[in-house]
C-alpha positions as CSV (number, residue, x, y, z in Angstrom):
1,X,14.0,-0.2,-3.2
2,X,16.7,0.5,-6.0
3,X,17.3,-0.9,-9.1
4,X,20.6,-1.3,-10.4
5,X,21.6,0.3,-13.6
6,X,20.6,-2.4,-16.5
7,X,19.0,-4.8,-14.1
8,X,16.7,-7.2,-16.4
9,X,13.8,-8.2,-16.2
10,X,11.6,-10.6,-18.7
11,X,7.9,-9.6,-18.1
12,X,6.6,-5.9,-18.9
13,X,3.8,-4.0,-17.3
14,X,-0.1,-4.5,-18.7
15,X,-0.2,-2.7,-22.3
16,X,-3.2,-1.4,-21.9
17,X,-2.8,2.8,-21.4
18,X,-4.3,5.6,-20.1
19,X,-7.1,7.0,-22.1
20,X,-8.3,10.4,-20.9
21,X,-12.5,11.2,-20.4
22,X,-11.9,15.0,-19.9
23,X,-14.6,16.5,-21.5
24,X,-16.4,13.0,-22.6
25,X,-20.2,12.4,-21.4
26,X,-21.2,11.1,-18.2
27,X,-21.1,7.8,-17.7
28,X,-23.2,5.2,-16.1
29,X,-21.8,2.0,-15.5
30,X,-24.9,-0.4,-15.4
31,X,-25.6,-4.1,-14.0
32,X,-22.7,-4.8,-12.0
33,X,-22.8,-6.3,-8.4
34,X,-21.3,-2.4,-6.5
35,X,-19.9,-3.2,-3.0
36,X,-20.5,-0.4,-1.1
37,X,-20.0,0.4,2.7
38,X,-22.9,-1.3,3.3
39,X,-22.6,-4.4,1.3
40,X,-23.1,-5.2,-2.5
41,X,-25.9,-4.2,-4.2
42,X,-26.6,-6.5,-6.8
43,X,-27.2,-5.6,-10.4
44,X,-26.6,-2.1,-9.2
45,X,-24.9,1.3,-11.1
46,X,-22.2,4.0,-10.8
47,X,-22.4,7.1,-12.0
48,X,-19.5,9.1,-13.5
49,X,-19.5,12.6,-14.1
50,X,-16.3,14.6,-14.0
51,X,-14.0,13.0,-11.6
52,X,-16.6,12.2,-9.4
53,X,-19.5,9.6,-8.7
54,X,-22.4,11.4,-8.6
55,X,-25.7,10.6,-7.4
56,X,-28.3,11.0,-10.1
57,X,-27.6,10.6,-13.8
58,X,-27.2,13.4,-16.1
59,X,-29.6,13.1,-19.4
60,X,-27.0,12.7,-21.4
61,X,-24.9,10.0,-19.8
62,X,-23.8,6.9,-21.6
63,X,-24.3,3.9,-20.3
64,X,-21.9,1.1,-20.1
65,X,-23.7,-2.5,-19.6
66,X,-21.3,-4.2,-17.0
67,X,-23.6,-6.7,-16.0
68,X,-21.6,-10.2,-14.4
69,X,-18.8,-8.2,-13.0
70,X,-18.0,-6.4,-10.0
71,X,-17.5,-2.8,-9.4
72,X,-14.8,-2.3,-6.1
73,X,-13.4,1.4,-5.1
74,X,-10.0,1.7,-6.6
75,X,-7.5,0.3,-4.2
76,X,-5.0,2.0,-1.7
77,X,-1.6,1.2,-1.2
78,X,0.1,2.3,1.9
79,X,3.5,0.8,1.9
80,X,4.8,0.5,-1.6
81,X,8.8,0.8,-3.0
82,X,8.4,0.7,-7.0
83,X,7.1,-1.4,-9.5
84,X,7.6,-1.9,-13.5
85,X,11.5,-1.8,-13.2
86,X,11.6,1.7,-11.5
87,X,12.5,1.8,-7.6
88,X,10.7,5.0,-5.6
89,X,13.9,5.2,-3.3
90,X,16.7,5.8,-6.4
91,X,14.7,7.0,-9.6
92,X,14.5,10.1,-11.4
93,X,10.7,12.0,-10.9
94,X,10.4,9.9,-14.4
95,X,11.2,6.3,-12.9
96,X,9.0,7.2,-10.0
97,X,6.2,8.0,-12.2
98,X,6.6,4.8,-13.9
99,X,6.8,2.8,-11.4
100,X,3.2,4.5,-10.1
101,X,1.4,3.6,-13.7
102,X,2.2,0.2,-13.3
103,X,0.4,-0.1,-10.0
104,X,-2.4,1.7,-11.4
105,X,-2.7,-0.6,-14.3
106,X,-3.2,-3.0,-11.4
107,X,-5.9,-1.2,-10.0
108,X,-4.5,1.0,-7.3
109,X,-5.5,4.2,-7.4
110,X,-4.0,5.7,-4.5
111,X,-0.3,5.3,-3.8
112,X,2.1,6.3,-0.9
113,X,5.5,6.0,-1.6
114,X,8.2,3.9,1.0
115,X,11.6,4.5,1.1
116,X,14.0,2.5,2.4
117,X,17.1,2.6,4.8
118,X,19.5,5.3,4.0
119,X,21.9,7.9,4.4
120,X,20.0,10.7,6.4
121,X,20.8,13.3,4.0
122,X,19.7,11.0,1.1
123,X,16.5,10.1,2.3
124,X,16.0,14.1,2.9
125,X,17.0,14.1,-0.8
126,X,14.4,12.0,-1.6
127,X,11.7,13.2,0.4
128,X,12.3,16.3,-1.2
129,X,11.7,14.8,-5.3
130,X,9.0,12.5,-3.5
131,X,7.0,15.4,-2.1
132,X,6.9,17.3,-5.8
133,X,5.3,14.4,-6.6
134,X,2.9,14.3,-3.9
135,X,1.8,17.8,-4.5
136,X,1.1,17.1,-7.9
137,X,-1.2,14.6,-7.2
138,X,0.5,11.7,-8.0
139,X,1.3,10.7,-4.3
140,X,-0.8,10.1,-1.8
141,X,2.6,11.1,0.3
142,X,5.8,9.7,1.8
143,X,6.4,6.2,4.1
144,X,10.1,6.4,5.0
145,X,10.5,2.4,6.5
146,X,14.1,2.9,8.1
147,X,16.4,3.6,9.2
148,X,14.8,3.9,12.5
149,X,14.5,0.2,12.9
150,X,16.4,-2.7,15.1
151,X,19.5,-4.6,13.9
152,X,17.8,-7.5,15.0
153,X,15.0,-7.4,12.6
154,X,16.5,-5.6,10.3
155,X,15.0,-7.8,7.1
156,X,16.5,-6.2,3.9
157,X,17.6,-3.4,4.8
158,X,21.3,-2.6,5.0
159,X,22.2,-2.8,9.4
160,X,25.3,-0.3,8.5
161,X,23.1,2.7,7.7
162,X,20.6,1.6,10.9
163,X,20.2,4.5,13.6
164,X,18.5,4.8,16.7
165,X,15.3,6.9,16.3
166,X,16.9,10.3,17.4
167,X,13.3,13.0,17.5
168,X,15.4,15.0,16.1
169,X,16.3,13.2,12.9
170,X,12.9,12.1,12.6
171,X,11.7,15.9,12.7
172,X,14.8,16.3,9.9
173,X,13.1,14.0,7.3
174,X,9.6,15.2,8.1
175,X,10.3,18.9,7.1
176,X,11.8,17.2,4.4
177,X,8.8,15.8,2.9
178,X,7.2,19.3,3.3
179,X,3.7,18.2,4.7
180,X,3.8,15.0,2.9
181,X,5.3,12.6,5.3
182,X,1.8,9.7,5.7
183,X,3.9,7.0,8.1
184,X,7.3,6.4,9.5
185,X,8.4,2.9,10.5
186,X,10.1,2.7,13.8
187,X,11.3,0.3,16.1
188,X,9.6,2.1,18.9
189,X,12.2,-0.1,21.6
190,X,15.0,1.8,20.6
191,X,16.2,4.6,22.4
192,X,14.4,7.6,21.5
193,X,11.6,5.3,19.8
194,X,8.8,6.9,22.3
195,X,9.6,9.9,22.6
196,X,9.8,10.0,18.7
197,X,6.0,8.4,18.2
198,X,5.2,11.3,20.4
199,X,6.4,13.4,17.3
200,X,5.1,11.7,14.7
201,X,1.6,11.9,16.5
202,X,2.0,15.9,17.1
203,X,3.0,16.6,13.8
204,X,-0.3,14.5,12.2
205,X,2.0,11.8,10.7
206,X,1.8,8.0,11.2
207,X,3.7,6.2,13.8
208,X,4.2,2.7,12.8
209,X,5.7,-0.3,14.9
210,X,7.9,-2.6,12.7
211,X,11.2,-4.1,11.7
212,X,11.1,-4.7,16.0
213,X,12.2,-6.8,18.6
214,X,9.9,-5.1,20.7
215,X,8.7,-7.0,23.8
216,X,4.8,-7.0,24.3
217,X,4.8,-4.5,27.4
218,X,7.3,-2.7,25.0
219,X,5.0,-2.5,21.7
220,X,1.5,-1.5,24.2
221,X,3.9,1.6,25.4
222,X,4.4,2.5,22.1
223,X,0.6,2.2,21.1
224,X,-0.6,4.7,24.2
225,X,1.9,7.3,23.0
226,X,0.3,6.9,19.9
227,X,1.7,4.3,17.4
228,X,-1.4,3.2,14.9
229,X,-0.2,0.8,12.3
230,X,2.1,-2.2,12.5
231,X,4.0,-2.1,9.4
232,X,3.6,-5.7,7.6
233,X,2.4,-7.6,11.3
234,X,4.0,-10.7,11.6
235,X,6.9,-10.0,9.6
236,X,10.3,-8.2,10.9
237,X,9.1,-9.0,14.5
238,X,9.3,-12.1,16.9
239,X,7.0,-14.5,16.4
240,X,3.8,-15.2,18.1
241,X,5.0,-16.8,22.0
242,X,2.8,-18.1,24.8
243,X,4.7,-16.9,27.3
244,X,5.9,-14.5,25.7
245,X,3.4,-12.8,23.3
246,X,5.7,-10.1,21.9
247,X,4.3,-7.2,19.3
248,X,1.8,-9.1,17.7
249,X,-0.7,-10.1,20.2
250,X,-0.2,-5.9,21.5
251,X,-0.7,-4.6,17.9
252,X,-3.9,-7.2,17.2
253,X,-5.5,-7.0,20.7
254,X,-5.3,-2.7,20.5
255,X,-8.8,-1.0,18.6
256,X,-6.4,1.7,17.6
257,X,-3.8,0.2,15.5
258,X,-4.3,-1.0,11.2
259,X,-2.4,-4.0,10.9
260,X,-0.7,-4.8,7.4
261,X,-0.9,-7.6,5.6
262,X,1.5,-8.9,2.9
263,X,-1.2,-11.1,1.1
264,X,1.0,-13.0,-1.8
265,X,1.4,-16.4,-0.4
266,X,5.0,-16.2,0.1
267,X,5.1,-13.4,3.6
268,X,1.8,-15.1,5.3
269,X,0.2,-18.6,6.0
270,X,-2.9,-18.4,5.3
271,X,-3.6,-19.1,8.8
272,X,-2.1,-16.4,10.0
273,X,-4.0,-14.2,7.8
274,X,-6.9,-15.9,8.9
275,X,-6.2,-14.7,12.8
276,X,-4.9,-11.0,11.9
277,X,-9.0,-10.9,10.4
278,X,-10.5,-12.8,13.7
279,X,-8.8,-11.1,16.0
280,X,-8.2,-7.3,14.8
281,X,-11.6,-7.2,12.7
282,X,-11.9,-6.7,8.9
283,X,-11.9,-3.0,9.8
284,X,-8.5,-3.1,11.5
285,X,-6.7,-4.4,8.3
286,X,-5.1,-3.3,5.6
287,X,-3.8,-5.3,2.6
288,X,-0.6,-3.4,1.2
289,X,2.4,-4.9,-1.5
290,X,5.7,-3.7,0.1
291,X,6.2,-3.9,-4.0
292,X,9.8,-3.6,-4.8
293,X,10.8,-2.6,-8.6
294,X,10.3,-6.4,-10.2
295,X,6.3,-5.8,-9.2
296,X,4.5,-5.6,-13.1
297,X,8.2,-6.0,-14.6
298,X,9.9,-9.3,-14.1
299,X,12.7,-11.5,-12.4
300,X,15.8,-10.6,-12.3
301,X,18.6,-9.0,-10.3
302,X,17.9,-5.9,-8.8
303,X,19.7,-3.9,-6.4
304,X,18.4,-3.0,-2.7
305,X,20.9,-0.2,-1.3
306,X,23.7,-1.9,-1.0
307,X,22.3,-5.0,-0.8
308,X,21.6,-7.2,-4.1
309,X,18.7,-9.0,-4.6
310,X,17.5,-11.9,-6.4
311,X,13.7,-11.9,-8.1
312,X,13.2,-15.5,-9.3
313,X,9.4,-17.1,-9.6
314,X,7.9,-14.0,-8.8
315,X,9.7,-13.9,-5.4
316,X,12.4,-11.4,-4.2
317,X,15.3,-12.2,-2.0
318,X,18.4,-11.2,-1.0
319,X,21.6,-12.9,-2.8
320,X,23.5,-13.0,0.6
321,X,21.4,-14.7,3.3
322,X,18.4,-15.2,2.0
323,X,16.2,-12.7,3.4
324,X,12.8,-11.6,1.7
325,X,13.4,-8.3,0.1
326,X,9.9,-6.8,-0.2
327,X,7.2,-8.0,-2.9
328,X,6.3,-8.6,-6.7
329,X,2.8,-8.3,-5.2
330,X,0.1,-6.2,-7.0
331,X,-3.0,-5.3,-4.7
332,X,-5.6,-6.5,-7.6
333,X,-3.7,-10.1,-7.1
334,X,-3.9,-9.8,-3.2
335,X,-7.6,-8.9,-3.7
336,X,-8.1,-12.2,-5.8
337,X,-6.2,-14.2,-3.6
338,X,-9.0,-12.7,-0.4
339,X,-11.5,-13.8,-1.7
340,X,-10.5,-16.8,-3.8
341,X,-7.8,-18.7,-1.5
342,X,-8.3,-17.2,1.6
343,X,-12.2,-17.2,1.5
344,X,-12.7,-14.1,2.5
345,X,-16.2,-12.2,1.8
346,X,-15.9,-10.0,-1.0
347,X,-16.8,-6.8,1.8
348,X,-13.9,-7.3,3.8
349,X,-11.5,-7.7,0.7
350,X,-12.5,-4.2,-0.3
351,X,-12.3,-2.7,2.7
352,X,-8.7,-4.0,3.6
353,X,-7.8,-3.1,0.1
354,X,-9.9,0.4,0.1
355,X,-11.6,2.2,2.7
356,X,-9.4,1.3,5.6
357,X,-6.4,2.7,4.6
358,X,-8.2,5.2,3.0
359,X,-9.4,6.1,6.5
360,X,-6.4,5.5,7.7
361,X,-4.5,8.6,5.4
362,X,-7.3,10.5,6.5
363,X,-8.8,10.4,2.9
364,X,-11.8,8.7,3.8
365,X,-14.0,11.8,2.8
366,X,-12.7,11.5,-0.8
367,X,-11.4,8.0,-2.0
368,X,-12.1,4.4,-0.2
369,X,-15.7,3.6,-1.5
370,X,-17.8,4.0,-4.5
371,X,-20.7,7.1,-2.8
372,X,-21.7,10.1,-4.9
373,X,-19.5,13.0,-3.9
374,X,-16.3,11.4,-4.0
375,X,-13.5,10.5,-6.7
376,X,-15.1,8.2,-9.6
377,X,-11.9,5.6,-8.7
378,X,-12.8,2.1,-9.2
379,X,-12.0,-1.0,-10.5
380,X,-14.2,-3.3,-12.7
381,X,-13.9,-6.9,-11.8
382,X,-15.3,-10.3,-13.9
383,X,-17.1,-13.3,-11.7
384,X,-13.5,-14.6,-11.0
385,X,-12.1,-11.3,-9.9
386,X,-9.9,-10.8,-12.6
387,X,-9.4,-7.1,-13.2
388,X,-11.1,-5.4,-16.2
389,X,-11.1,-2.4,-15.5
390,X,-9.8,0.6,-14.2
391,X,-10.8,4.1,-13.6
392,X,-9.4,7.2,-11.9
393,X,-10.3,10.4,-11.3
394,X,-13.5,9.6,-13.9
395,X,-10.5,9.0,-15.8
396,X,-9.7,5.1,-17.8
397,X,-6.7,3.7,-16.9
398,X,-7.2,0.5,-17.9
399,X,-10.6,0.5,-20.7
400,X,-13.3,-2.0,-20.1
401,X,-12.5,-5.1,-21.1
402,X,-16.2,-6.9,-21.8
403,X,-17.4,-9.7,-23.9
């Protein structure tokens, strides 16, 4: 989502900054309640050594006494525009890389970047500085939301720059992204909307059923050619009808599809949040931000395309019309909010905001929970889930805040 040139904002990102443990000792991090794939071991530990979590202790580790807080895997964010005043759709490399710190300070650790609707040679464009990015790391990869999507649930994004999903033009900003495209969102109804999730599924990459005014028998056509995610569920789609159940009931009732969730108390009821877990499973969900650049910065006026947007109380909507114009959301709030508000366990917080759309990337065998063998990411936690901690790649992000 961009950012206009000068747009304001009144709050700034965490000040706490990276501090680098290359070539510091081990670390054990001692006492906490760890919730692992199993459940939460109480008073448990983590072990640090490298970039990894290991699964005995070196003699010379150090140990860190985090007893009364939690230790979660650090979190994974699959559909994310920007954050801390820099947009992922219209920044330099720099903004970009910004905009992913500020997340981080937040406690995600993982991080595919969404674009938004566009020019077709712009988005290429984009794909192209994105995917540098990726390849160094910094990415998990590339969610292009638009401009594949219906005119009729169009949302925020700008309906003159809307195209039918052409295979072809899919394909175009695939190559693009140079083996970095994660998930494209389509509004599978369109013409040229199977036939393109029939792409998307060849070439390994995520097809995702949103911004859609998909029927029912529509949206479970598109799932059995192979669409796996619906791209924030219950938003950008007709709403939930008895006779006429439309995308949602086909995207919750189908074992093969990850359902996002936009959990900031603005997108969702909790009700409805409440049926998305009943009926799809906590392993079928997965908590994402949609962030747009104001996330970690401020309110303000930012720009969206074309289309200007207002950020006031923490909430983002267009000027003209109205429309909700993605998030301010941070996943370490939507965590809090889980298992605070909503009353979820702290198990299924973690694995909405961790392992499955780690699983989902097809990451699972390095990020998404806290077992020796894969990356020491995590997040420290007090007793009322307020974060205190983050790590990365056996790296600090954020130090630990005790006492």
């Amino acid at each position: 989502m961009a950012n206009a040139p000068g747009a304001r904002g009144t709050a700034r990102p965490a000040t706490t900054h990276p501090h680098p443990a290359t070539g510091t000792a081990p670390l054990i991090l001692s006492g906490a309640d760890v919730v692992m794939p199993t459940g939460t071991v109480k008073q448990g530990q983590v072990i640090v050594d490298g970039t990894r979590i290991a699964g005995t202790a070196p003699e010379n580790a150090q140990v860190i006494d985090v007893t009364g807080h939690y230790l979660v895997p650090g979190f994974v964010d699959i559909h994310n525009h920007g954050g801390g005043g820099a947009s992922f759709t219209s920044g330099t490399a720099d903004d970009v890389v910004k905009g992913i710190h500020t997340h981080r300070l937040h406690g995600t650790t993982t991080l595919v970047a969404s674009t938004v609707t566009g020019d077709m040679d712009f988005l290429a464009q984009r794909a192209g500085l994105l995917s540098e990015l990726a390849e160094q790391g910094d990415l998990a990869g590339i969610h292009f939301e638009g401009p594949f999507i219906s005119p009729c649930r169009k949302g925020a994004h700008s309906e003159e720059l809307l195209r039918d999903p052409d295979p072809a033009e899919v394909r175009k900003l695939i190559d693009a992204a140079r083996g970095t495209a994660k998930m494209v969102t389509l509004a599978t109804e369109l013409p040229g909307g199977i036939d393109s999730v029939r792409l998307l599924a060849e070439h390994g990459v995520i097809a995702a059923v949103g911004h859609t005014d998909a029927t029912y028998e529509q949206t479970v056509e598109a799932i059995a050619a192979g669409a796996t995610v619906a791209t924030h569920l219950f938003n950008a789609m007709p709403h939930l009808g008895h006779r006429a159940p439309g995308p949602i009931a086909a995207l919750l009732e189908d074992e093969r599809v990850t359902v996002e969730l936009i959990n900031d108390g603005t997108h969702l009821h909790p009700a409805a949040l409440e049926l998305a877990f009943h009926r799809a499973g906590a392993g079928r969900v997965a908590f994402v931000t949609d962030a747009m650049d104001a996330a970690g910065f401020g309110d303000g006026r930012y720009m969206l395309g074309p289309l200007e947007v207002e950020v006031a109380d923490g909430v983002a909507r267009l000027v003209e019309g109205g429309s909700i114009a993605g998030s301010t959301l941070t996943l370490d709030r939507a965590f809090k909010r889980a298992v605070t508000i909503d009353r979820l366990p702290v198990e299924d917080a973690v694995a909405a905001l961790s392992a499955n759309p780690a699983k989902l990337l097809g990451m699972s065998d390095t990020i998404g929970s806290l077992e020796p063998g894969k990356d020491a990411d995590l997040v420290l936690l007090d007793s009322d889930f307020d974060l205190k901690g983050v790590m990365r790649r056996g790296e600090w992000v954020v130090e630990p805040q005790l006492g």
